[in-house]
N, C-alpha and C positions, 0 to 999 in steps of 0.2 A: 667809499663805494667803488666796486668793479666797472672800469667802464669798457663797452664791449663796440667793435665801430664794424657796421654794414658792408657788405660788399659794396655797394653803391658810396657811403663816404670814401671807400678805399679808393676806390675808382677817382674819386673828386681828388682827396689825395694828389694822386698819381699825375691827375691832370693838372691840377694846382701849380705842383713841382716841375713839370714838364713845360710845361709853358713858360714860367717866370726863371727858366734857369736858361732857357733860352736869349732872354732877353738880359736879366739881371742877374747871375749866382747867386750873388749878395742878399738879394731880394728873397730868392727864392729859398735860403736859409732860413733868414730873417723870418717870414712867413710861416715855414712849418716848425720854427720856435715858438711864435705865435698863439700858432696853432697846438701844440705841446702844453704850451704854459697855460692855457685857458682849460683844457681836458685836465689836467692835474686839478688847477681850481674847481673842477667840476664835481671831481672827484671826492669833494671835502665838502663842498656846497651845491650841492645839484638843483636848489633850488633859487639860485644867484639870476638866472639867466629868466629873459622874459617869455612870458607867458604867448603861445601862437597856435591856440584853437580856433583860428578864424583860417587857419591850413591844414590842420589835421588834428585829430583827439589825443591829447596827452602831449602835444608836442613844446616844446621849449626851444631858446633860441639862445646865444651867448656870444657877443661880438670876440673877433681875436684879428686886431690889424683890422684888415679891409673883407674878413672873411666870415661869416655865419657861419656856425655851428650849431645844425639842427637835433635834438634829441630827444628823447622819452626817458622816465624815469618809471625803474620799476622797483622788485621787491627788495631785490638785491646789486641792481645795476642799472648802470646808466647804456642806453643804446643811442650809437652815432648816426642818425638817420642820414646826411648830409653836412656835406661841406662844401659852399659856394661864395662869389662871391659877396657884397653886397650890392654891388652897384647892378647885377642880374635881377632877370625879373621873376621874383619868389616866386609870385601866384604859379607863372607858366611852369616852373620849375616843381610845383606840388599839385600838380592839376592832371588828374588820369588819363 
């Protein structure tokens, strides 16, 4: 399955990387391998990843390292709604 990632995950991305490279390269590799290697899995199994309509309809969750991968699945694709990380506080983070 295609998977297709939000402005707003890009965004997360971006900061992810940006922060953790500051601090650790290594880390911050490591992390958007992580992050790589669980969107592949997702891509084959999209329905691996747990169940979080108690934050938004249709939404899924899929650990990778220390990081949530929030998505939806659709007819023909997976969409990256978010990527944060876990130790944040989801609610606030999916709260209009």
């Amino acid at each position: 399955m295609k998977i297709r990632i939000s402005g707003k995950a890009r965004a997360d991305l971006v900061e992810i990387y940006r922060y953790l490279m500051e601090r650790n390269p290594a880390a911050a590799e490591n992390s958007l391998n992580d992050i790589d290697a669980r969107l592949c899995q997702l891509s084959l199994f999209p329905f691996m990843g747990r169940e979080r309509s108690e934050l938004a309809e249709n939404l899924r969750s899929a650990l990778a390292g220390t990081h949530l991968i929030f998505y939806s699945i659709g007819d023909d694709e997976i969409v990256v709604i978010r990527i944060i990380d876990g130790r944040m506080d989801i609610d606030k983070e999916f709260r209009p």
